[in-house]
Structure formats: structure tokens, C-alpha cells
C-alpha positions as CSV (number, residue, x, y, z in Angstrom):
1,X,7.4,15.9,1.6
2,X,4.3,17.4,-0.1
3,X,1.5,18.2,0.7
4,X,-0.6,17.3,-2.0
5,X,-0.3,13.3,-2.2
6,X,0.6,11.7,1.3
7,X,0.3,8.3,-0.3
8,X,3.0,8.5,-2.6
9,X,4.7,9.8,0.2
10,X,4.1,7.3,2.6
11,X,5.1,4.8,-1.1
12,X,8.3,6.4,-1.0
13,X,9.5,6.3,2.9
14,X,8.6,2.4,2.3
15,X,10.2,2.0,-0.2
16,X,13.6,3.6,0.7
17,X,13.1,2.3,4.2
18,X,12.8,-1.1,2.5
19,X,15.9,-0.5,0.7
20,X,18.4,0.5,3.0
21,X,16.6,-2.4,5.2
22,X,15.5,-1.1,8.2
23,X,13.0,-3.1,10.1
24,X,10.6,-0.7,10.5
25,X,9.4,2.6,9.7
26,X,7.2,6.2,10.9
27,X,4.7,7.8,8.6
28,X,2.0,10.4,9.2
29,X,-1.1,8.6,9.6
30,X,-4.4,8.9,7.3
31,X,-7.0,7.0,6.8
32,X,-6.3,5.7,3.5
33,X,-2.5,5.0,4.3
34,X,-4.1,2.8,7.6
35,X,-6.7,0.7,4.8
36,X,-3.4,0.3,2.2
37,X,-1.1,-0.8,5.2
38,X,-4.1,-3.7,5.9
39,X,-4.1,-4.9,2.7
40,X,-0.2,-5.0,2.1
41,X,-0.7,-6.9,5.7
42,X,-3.4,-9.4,3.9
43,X,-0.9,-10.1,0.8
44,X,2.1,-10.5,3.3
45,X,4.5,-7.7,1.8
46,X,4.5,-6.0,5.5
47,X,4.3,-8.1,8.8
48,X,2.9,-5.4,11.6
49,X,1.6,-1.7,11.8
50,X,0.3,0.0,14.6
51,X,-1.1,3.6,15.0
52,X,0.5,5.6,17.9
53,X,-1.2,8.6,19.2
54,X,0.4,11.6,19.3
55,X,-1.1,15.3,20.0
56,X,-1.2,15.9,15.9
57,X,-2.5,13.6,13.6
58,X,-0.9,10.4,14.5
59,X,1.6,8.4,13.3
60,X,1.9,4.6,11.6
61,X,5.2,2.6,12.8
62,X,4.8,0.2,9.6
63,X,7.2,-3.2,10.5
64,X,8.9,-4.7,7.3
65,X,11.3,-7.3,8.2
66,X,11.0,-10.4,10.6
67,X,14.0,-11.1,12.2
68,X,16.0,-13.9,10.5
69,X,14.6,-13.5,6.9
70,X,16.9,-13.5,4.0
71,X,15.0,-11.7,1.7
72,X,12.9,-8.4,1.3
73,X,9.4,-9.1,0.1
74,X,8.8,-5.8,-1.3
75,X,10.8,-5.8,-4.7
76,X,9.4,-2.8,-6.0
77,X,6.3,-0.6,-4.7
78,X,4.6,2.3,-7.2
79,X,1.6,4.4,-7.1
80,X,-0.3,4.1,-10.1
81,X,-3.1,6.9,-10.0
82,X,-1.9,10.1,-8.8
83,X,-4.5,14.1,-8.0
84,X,-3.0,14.8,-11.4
85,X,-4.2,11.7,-12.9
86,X,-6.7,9.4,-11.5
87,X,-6.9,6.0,-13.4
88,X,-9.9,3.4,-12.6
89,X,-10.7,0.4,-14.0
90,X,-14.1,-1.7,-14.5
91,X,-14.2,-5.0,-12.3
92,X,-13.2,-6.6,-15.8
93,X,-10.4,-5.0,-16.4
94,X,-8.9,-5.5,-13.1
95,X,-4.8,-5.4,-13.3
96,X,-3.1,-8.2,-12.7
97,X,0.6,-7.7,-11.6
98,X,3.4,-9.8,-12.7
99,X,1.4,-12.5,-13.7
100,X,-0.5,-13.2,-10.2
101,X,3.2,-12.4,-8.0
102,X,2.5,-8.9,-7.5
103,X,-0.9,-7.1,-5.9
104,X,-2.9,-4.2,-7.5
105,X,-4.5,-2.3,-4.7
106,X,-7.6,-0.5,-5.2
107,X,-10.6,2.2,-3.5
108,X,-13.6,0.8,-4.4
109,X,-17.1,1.8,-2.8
110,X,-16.9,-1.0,-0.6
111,X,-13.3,0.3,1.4
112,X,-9.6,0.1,-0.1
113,X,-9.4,-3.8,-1.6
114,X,-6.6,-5.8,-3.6
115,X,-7.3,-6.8,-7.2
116,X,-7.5,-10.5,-6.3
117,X,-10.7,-9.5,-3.3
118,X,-12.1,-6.4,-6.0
119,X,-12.6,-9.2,-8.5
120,X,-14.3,-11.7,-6.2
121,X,-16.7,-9.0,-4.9
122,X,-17.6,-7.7,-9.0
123,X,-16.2,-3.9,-8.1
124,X,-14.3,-1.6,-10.1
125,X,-12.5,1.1,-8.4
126,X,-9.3,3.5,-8.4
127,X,-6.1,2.2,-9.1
128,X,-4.1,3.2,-6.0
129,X,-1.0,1.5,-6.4
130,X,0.6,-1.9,-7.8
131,X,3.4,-3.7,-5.3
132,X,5.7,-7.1,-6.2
């Protein structure tokens, strides 16, 4: 793991997590990490987290999979801007993923948003990541 970007580390345990499908998951827990995990709660591509306390800084058990499901709803999961290259976008110029299937996740001044809730609230922001 490095140190420099824990969200593309956190990206990456779910996505190989989600790929050798395990039901859930542990990552270090942030602040950002908690407001991405709520929106990939909103747009339904994780079911549950919950933060458990520990003596460090804490830890996010992140639950993919409902019992009985046939199929994974993550399909693919990337981080778009990265500390070596931040990308943001005008609320007009907003991303759309996959034609509508996929979500766009951005930090905007109002907290960490979708694209879908960034464009009804008129707010650019940074391009965190794009998920489908």
C-alpha cells in the first residue's frame, strides 16, 4: 500500500475483493473513503459499511454482496484524478458514465457528491473516481 493516495488504495482492495467475490471487505478508514462508501451506498454498487473503532485510525468493513445475488454490481471501479494529476470539471461538463449506467463521483464544496446530485445542485468539483 502507499502512502500517498489511500483512495486508490481503498479502489483497489474493492476491486480485487469484488473479484475474487468475497462478501465483504476491511480498509483503513478516512474521511473521504467514509463520504465515497455513502455515495456508492446511494447508487446501490455496495449494500452496507460500518466504521469499527480500533486504537489507530479506524477501519471500514465495506459489504459487497447480498446473499443469494447472481451477479456483482461493480463491473469495473477507477480513480480518475490522482496527487499527480487532479482533474475537475465545471457543473456543465459533468461526466456521464456509460451512457447513465455507470456513476461519476465527485468533491465538490458542498461534501463528496455523484455526477447525477453535482448536476442537480449546479456544482463543479474534482473528479474522484468513475464506477459501472
Amino acid at each position: 500500500m502507499s502512502l500517498t493516495d489511500p483512495i486508490a488504495d481503498g479502489l483497489t482492495m474493492i476491486r480485487n475483493a469484488n473479484r475474487v467475490k468475497k462478501d465483504r471487505l476491511d480498509i483503513p478508514a478516512s474521511a473521504m473513503m467514509t463520504q465515497i462508501l455513502k455515495v456508492l451506498k446511494q447508487e446501490k454498487f455496495i449494500h452496507e459499511y460500518r466504521l469499527i473503532e480500533d486504537k489507530k485510525q479506524g477501519i471500514l468493513r465495506v459489504y459487497l454482496k447480498k446473499a443469494g445475488e447472481p451477479s456483482r454490481p461493480i463491473v469495473r471501479i477507477m480513480r480518475v484524478s490522482r496527487p499527480g494529476l487532479r482533474i475537475y470539471t465545471h457543473q456543465e461538463n459533468i461526466p456521464t458514465v456509460l451512457s447513465g449506467l455507470g456513476v461519476c463521483v465527485l468533491s465538490t464544496s458542498q461534501g463528496v457528491l455523484s455526477g447525477a446530485e453535482a448536476k442537480r445542485r449546479n456544482v463543479g468539483g474534482e473528479v474522484l473516481l468513475k464506477v459501472w
